[in-house]
N, C-alpha and C positions, 0 to 999 in steps of 0.2 A: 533526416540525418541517417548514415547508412548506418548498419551495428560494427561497431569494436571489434577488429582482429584481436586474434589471440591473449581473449578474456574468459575468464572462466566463468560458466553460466550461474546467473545471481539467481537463487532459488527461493529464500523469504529476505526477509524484511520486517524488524521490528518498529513502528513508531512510538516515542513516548508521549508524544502529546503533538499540537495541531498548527505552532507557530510557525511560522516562513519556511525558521532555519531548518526543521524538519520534513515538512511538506512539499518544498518549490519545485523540488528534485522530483517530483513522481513521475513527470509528464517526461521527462528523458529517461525513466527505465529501457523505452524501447530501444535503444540507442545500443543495449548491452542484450537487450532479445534477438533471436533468431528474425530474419526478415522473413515475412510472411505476406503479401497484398493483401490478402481477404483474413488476419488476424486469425488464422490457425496453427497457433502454439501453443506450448502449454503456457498456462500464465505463471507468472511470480505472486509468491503468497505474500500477504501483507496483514501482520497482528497490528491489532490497536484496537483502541475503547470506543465505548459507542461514541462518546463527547466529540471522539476524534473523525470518528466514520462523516460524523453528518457535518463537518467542517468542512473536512475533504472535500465530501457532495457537493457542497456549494459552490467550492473554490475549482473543483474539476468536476463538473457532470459526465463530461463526456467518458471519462476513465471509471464511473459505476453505474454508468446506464448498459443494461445489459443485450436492450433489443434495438433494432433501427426502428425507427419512423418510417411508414409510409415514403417511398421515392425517396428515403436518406441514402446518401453514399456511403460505399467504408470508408472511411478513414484510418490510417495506420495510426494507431493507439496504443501506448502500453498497454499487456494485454494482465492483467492482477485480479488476484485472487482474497477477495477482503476479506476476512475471520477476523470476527470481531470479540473481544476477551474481556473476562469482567475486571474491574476494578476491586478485586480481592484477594487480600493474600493469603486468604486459605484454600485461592484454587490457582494453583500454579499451571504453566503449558508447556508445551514440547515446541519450541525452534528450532529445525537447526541439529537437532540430535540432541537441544539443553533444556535443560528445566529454569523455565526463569520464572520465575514472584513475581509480583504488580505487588508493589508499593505506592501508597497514595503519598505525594509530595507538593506541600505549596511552595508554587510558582509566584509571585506576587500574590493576586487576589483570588487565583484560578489556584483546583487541586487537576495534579498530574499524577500519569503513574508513571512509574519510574523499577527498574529491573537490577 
């Protein structure tokens, strides 16, 4: 997919937690990145919790593996930047130029955090 005219460059990205409706999108970031063949941009940064990080992993290897394998090709990949945040609201972060809270919130049977 080639990248988006006349978008302005998406620079983070908070997730609040690991479900679909959150996550499915990650693998079209590039869509809004700079085109690069050999994935030399800067990447887009992505907060979320560890709960979330290693969902991610599962669901996309390819978007947190950081090296190639032996005889791997590139692939053009969103290129992201995972910082991973704790789950506490007594340490808040900077997105974005904001300060946002992690609040823990139950989702059904799962806790999330939530901003």
């Amino acid at each position: 997919m080639p990248p988006l005219s006349n978008t302005h460059p998406l620079r983070q990205i908070v997730l609040t937690h690991e479900h679909a409706d959150a996550v499915l999108g990650l693998d079209d970031i590039r869509a809004v990145q700079p085109y690069s063949p050999t994935n030399d941009i800067a990447p887009t940064a992505i907060y979320l919790s560890q709960e979330a990080m290693d969902s991610v992993g599962v669901k996309f290897p390819y978007l947190v593996q950081k090296k190639l394998k032996e005889g791997q090709e590139v692939r053009r990949v969103a290129q992201l930047d995972w910082k991973i945040i704790e789950n506490d609201c007594k340490k808040p972060f900077v997105a974005s130029g904001l300060e946002l809270v992690p609040l823990p919130v139950s989702y059904t049977t799962s806790i999330f955090t939530q901003f």
